[in-house]
Biotite code that builds the C-alpha atoms (Angstrom):
import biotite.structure as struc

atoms = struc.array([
    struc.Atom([-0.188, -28.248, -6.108], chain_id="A", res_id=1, res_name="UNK", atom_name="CA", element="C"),
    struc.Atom([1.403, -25.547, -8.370], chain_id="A", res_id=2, res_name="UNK", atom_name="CA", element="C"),
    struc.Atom([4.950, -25.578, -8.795], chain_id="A", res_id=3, res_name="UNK", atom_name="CA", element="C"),
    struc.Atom([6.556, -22.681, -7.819], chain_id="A", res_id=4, res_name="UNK", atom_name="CA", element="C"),
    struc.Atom([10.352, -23.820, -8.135], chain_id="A", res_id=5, res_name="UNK", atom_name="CA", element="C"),
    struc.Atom([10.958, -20.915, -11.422], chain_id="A", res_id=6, res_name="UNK", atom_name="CA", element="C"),
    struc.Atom([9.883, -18.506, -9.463], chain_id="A", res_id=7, res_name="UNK", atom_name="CA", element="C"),
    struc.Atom([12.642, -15.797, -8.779], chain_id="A", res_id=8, res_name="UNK", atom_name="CA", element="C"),
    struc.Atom([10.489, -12.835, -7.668], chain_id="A", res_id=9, res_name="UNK", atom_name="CA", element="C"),
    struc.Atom([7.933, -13.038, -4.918], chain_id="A", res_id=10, res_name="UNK", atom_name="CA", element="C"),
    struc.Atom([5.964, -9.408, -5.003], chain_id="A", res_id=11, res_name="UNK", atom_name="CA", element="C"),
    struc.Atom([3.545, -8.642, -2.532], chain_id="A", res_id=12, res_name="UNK", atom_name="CA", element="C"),
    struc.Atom([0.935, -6.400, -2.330], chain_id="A", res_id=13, res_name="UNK", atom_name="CA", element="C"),
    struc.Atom([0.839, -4.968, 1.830], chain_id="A", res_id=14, res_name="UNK", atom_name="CA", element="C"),
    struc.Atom([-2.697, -3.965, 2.861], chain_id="A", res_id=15, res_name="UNK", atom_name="CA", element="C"),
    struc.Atom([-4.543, -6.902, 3.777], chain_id="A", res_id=16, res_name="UNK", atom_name="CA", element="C"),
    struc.Atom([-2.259, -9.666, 2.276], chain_id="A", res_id=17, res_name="UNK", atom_name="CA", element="C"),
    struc.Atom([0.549, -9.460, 4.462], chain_id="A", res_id=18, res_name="UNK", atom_name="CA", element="C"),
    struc.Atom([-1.786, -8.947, 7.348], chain_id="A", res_id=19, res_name="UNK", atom_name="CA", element="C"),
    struc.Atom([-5.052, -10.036, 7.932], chain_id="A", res_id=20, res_name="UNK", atom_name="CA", element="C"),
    struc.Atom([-7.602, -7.913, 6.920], chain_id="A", res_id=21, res_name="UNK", atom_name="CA", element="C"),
    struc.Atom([-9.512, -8.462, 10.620], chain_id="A", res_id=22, res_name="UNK", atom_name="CA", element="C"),
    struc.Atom([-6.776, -6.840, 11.935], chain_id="A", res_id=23, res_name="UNK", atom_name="CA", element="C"),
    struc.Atom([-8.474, -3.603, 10.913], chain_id="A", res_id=24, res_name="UNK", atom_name="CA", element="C"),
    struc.Atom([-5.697, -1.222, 10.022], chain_id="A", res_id=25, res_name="UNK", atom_name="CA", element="C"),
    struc.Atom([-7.311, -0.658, 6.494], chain_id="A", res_id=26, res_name="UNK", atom_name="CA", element="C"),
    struc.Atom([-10.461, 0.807, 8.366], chain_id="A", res_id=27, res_name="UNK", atom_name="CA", element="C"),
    struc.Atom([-8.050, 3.140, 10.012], chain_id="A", res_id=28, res_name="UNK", atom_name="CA", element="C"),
    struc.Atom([-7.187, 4.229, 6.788], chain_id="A", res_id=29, res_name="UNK", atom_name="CA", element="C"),
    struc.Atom([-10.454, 4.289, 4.991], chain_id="A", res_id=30, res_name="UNK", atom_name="CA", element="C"),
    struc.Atom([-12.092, 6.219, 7.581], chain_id="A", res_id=31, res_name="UNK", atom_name="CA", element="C"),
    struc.Atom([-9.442, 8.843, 7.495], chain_id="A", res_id=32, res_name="UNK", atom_name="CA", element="C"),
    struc.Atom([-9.591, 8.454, 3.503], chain_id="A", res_id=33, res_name="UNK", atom_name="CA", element="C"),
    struc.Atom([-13.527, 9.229, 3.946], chain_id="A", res_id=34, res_name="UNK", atom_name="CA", element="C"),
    struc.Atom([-12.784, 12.428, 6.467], chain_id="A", res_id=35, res_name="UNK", atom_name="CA", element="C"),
    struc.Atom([-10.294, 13.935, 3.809], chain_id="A", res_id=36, res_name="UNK", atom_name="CA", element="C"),
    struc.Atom([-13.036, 13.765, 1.233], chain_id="A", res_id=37, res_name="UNK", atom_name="CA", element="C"),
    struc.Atom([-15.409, 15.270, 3.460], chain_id="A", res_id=38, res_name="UNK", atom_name="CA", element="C"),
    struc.Atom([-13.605, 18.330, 4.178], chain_id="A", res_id=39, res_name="UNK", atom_name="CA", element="C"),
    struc.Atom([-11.560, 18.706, 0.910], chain_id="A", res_id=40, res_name="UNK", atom_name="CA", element="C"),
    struc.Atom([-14.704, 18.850, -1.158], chain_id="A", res_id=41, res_name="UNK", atom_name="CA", element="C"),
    struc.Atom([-17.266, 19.024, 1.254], chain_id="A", res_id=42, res_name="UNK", atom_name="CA", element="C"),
    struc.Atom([-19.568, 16.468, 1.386], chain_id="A", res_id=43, res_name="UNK", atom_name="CA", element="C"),
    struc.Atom([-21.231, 14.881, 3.941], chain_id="A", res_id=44, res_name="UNK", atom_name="CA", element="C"),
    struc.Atom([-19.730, 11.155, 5.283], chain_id="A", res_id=45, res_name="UNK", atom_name="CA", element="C"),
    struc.Atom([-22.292, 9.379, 3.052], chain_id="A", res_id=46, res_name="UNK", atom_name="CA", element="C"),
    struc.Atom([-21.572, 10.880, -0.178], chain_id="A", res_id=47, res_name="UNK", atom_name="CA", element="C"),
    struc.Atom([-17.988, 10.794, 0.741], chain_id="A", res_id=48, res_name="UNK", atom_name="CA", element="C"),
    struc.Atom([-18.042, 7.134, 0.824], chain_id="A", res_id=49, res_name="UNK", atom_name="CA", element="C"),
    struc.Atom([-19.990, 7.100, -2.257], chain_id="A", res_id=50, res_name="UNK", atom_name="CA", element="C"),
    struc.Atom([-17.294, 9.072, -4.247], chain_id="A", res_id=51, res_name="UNK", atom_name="CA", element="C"),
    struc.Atom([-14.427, 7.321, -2.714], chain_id="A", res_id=52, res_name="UNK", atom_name="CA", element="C"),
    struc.Atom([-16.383, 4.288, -3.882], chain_id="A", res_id=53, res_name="UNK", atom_name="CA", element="C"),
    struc.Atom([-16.585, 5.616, -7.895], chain_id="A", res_id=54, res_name="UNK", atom_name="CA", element="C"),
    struc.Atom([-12.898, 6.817, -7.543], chain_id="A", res_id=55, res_name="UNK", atom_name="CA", element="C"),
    struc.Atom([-11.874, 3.408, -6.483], chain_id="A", res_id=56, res_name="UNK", atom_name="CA", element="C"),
    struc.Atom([-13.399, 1.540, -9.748], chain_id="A", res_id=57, res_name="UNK", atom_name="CA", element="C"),
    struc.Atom([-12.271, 4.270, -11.987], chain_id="A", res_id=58, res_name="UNK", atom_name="CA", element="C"),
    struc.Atom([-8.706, 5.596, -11.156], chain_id="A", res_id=59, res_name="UNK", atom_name="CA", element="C"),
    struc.Atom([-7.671, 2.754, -8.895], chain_id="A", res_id=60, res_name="UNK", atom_name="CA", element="C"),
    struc.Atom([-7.579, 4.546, -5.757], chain_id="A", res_id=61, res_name="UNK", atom_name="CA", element="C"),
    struc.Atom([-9.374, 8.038, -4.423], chain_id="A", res_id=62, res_name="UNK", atom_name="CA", element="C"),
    struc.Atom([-6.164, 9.911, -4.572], chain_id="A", res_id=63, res_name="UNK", atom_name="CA", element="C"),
    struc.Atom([-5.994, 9.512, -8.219], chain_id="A", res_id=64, res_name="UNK", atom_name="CA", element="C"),
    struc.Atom([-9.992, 10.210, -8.500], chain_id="A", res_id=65, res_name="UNK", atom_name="CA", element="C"),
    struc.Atom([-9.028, 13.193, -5.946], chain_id="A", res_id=66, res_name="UNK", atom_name="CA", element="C"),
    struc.Atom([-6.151, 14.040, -8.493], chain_id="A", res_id=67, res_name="UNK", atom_name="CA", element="C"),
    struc.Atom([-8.304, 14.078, -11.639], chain_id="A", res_id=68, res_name="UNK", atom_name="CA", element="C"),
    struc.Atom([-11.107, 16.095, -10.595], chain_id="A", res_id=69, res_name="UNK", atom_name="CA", element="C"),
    struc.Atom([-10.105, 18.506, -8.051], chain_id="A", res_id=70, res_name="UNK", atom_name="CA", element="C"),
    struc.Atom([-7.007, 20.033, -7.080], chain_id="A", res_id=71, res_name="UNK", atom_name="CA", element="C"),
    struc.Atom([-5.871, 18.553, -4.044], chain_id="A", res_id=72, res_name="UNK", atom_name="CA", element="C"),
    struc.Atom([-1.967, 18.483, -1.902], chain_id="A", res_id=73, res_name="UNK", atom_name="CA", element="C"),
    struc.Atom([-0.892, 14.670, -2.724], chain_id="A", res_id=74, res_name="UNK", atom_name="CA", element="C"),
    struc.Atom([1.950, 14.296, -0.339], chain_id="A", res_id=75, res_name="UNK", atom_name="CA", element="C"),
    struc.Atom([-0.540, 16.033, 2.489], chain_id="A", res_id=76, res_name="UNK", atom_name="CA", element="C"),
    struc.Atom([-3.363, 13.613, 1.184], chain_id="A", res_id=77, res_name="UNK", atom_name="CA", element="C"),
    struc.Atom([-0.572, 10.711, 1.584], chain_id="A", res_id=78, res_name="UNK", atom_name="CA", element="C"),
    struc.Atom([0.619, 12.105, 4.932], chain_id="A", res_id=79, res_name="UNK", atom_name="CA", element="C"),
    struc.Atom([-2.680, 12.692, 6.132], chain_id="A", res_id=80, res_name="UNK", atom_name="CA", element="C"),
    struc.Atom([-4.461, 9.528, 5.758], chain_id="A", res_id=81, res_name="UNK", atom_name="CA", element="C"),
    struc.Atom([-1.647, 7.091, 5.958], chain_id="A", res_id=82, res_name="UNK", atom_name="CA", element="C"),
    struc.Atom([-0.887, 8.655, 9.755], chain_id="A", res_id=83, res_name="UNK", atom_name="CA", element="C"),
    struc.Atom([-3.007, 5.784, 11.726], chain_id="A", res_id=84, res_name="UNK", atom_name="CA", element="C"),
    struc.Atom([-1.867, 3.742, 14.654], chain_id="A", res_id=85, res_name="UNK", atom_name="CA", element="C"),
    struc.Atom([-0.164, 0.464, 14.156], chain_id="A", res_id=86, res_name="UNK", atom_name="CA", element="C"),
    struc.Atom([-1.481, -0.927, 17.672], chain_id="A", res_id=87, res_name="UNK", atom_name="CA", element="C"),
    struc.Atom([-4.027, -2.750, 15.897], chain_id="A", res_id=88, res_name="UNK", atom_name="CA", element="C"),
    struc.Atom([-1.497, -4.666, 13.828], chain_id="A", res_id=89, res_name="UNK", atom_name="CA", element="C"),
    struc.Atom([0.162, -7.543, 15.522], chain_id="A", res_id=90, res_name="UNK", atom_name="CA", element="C"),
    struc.Atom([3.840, -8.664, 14.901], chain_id="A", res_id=91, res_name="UNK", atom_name="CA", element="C"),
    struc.Atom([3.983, -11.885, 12.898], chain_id="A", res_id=92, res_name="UNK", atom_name="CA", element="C"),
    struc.Atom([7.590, -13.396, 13.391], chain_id="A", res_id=93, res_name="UNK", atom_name="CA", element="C"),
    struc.Atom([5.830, -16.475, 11.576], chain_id="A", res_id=94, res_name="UNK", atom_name="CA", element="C"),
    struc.Atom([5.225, -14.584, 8.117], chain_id="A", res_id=95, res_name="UNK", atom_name="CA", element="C"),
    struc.Atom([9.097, -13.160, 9.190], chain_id="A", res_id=96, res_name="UNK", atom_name="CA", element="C"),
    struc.Atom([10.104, -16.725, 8.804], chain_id="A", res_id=97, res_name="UNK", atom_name="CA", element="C"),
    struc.Atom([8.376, -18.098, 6.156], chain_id="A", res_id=98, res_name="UNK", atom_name="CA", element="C"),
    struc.Atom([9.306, -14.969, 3.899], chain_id="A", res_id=99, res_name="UNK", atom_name="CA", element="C"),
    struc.Atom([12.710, -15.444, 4.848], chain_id="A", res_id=100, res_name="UNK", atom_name="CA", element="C"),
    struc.Atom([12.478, -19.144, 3.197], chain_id="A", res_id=101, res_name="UNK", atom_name="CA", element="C"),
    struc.Atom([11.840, -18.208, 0.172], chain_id="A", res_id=102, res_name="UNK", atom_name="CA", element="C"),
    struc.Atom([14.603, -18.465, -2.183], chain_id="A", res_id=103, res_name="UNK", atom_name="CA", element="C"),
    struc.Atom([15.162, -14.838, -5.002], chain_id="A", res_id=104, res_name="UNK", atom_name="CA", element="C"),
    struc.Atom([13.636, -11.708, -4.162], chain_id="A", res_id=105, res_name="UNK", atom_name="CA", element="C"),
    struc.Atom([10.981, -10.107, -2.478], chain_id="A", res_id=106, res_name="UNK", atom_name="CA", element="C"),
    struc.Atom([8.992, -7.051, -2.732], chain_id="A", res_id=107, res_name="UNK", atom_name="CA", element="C"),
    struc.Atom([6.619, -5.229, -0.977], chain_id="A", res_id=108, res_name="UNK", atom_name="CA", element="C"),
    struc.Atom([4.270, -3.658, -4.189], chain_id="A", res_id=109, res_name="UNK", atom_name="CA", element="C"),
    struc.Atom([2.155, -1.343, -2.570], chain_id="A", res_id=110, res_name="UNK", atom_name="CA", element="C"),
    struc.Atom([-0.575, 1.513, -3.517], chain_id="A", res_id=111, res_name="UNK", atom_name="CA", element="C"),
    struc.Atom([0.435, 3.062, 0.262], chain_id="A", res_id=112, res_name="UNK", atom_name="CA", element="C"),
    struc.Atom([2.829, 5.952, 0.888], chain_id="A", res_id=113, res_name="UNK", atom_name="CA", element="C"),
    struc.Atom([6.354, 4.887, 1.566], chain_id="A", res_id=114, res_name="UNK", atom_name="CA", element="C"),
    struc.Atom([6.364, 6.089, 5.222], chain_id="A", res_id=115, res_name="UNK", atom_name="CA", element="C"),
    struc.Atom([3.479, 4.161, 6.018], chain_id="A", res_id=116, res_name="UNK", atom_name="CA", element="C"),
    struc.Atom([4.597, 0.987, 4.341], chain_id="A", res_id=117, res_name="UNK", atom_name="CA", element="C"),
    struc.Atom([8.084, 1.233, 6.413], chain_id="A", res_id=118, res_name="UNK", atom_name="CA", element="C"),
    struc.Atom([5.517, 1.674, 9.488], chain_id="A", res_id=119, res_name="UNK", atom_name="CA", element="C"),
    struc.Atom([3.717, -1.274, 8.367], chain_id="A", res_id=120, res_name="UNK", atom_name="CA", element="C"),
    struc.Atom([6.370, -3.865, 8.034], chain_id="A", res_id=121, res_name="UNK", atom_name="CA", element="C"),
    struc.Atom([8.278, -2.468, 10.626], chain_id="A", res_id=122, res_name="UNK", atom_name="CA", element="C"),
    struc.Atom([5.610, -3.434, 12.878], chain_id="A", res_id=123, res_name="UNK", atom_name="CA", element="C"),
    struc.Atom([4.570, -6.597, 11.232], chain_id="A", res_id=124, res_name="UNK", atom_name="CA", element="C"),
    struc.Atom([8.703, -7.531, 12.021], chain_id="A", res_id=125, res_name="UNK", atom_name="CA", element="C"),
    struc.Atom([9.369, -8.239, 8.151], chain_id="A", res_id=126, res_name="UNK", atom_name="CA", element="C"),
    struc.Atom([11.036, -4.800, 7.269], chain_id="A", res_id=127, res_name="UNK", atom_name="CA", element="C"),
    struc.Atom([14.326, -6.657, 7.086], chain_id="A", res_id=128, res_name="UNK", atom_name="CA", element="C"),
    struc.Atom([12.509, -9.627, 4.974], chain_id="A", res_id=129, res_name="UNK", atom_name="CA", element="C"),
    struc.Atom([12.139, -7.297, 1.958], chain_id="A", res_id=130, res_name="UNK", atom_name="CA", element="C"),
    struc.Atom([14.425, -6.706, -0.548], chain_id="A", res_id=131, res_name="UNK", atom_name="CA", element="C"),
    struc.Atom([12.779, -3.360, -1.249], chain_id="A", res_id=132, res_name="UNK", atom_name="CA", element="C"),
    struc.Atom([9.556, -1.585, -1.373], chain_id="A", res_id=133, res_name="UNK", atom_name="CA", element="C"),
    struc.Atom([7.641, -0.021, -4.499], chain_id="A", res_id=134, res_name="UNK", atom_name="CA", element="C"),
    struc.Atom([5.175, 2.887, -2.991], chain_id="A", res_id=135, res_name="UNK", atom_name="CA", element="C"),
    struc.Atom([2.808, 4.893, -4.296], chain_id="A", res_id=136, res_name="UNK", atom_name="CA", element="C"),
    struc.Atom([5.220, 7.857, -4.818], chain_id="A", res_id=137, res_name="UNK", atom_name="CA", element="C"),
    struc.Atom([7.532, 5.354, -6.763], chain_id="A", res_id=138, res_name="UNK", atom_name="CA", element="C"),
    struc.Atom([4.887, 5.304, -9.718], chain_id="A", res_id=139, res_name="UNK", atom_name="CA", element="C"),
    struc.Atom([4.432, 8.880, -9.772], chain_id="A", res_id=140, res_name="UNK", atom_name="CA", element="C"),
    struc.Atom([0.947, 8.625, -8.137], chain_id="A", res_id=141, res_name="UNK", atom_name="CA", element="C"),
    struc.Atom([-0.332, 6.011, -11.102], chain_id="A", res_id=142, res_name="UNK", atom_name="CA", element="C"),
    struc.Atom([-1.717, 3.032, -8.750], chain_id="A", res_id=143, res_name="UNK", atom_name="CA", element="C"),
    struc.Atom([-2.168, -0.443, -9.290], chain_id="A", res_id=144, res_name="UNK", atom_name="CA", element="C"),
    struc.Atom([-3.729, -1.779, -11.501], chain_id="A", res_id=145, res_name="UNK", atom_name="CA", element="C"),
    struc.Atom([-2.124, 0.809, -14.334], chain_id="A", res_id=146, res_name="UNK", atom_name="CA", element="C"),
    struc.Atom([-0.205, -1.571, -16.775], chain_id="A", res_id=147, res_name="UNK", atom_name="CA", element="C"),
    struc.Atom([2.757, 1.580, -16.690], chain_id="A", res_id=148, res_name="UNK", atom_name="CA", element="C"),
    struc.Atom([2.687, 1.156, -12.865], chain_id="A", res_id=149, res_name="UNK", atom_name="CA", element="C"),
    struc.Atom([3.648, -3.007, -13.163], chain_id="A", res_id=150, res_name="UNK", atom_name="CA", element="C"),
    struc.Atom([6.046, -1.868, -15.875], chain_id="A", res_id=151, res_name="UNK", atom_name="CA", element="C"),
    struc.Atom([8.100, 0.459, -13.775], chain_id="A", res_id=152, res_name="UNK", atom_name="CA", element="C"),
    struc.Atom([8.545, -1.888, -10.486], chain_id="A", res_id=153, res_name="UNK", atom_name="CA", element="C"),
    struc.Atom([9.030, -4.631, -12.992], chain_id="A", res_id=154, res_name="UNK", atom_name="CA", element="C"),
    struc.Atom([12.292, -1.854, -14.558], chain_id="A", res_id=155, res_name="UNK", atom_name="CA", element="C"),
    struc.Atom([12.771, -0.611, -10.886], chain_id="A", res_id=156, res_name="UNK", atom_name="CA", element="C"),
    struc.Atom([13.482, -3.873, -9.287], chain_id="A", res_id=157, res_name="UNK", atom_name="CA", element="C"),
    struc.Atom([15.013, -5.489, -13.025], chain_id="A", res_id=158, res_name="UNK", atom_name="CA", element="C"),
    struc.Atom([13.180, -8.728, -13.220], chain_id="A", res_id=159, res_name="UNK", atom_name="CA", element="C"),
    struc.Atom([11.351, -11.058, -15.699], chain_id="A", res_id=160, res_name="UNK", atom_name="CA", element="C"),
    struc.Atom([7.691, -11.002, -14.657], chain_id="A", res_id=161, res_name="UNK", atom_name="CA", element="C"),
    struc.Atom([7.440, -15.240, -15.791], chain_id="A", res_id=162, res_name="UNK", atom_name="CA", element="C"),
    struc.Atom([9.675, -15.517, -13.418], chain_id="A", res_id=163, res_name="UNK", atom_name="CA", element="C"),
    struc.Atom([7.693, -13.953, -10.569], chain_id="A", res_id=164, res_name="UNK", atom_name="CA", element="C"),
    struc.Atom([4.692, -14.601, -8.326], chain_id="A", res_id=165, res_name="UNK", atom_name="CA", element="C"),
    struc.Atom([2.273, -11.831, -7.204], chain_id="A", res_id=166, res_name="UNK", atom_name="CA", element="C"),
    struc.Atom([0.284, -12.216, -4.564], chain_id="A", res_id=167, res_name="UNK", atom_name="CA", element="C"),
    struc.Atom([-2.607, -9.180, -3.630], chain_id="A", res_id=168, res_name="UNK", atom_name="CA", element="C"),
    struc.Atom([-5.582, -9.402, -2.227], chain_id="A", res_id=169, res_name="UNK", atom_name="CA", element="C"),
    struc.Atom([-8.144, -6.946, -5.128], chain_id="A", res_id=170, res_name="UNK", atom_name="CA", element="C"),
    struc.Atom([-8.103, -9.497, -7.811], chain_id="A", res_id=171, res_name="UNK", atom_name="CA", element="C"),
    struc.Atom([-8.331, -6.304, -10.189], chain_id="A", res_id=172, res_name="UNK", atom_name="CA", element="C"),
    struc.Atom([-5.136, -5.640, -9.311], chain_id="A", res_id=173, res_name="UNK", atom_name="CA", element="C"),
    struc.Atom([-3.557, -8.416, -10.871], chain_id="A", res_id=174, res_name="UNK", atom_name="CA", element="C"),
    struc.Atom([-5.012, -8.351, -13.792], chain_id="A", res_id=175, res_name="UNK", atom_name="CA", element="C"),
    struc.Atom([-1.915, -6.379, -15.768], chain_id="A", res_id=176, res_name="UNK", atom_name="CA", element="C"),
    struc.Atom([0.521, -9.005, -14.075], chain_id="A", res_id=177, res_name="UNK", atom_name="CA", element="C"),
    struc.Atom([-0.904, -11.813, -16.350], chain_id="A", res_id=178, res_name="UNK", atom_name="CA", element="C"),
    struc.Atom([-0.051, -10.385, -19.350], chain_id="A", res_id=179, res_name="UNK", atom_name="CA", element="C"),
])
């Protein structure tokens, strides 16, 4: 077993790792990710997906590829496709208690809009759990896995990354946080 008795910081990424990924609220998202794409540059669903796909592997998320090759409304891109129902998420007042036994901080590290991450853990029950919440707006747009995006929660939220665990669910992701 690994010890985890140093650690201080416990950051978590949201989307599928604080829920399960069956519960489908990603879909949600990816399918109104996929009908943004369609009518902001206008392709058809299929070659959406397909340049969602090569936005994801080069800029981290389609915003950014959205960002860097066309000019696109970010909040209204945020707004837009971050504006699903929750009924699809179920309340977990187990993860509620376990998160609250952990001893030092916790953070919700998330490539999500801010509204939508309240939304989230609001409806999860673990809003109150969190000590506070690193969004997508919070690193100027720059997503995860950017090493200046790990660098400014690590400054926001003032603490020594040996110290911390982060748990995510896109391996690339992590990648910066070893370092």
């Amino acid at each position: 077993m690994i010890d985890l008795s140093h650690i201080q910081t416990w950051v978590f990424d949201m989307d599928d790792t604080l829920y399960p990924r069956e519960q489908g609220l990603m879909r949600l998202v990816q399918a109104r990710i996929n009908a943004y794409v369609v009518e902001a540059v206008g392709l058809n669903p299929e070659e959406a997906g397909v340049l969602q796909r090569q936005f994801l592997d080069e800029h981290g998320t389609t915003l950014a590829g959205l960002m860097a090759n066309y000019t696109i409304d970010a909040e209204h891109f945020l707004h837009d496709v971050h504006d699903v129902p929750m009924d699809s998420l179920e309340p977990n007042p187990a993860l509620a208690e376990q998160l609250r036994r952990l001893p030092g901080r916790k953070i919700v590290f998330t490539n999500g809009a801010r509204e939508y991450a309240g939304r989230v853990l609001a409806r999860l029950g673990v809003a109150d759990c969190f000590d506070g919440v690193f969004a997508i707006e919070d690193a100027d747009l720059t997503p995860k896995p950017a090493p200046s995006t790990f660098r400014k929660v690590i400054e926001r939220f003032d603490f020594e990354p040996r110290l911390a665990a982060f748990f995510e669910d896109t391996p690339k992701n992590l990648e910066p946080a070893k370092v």
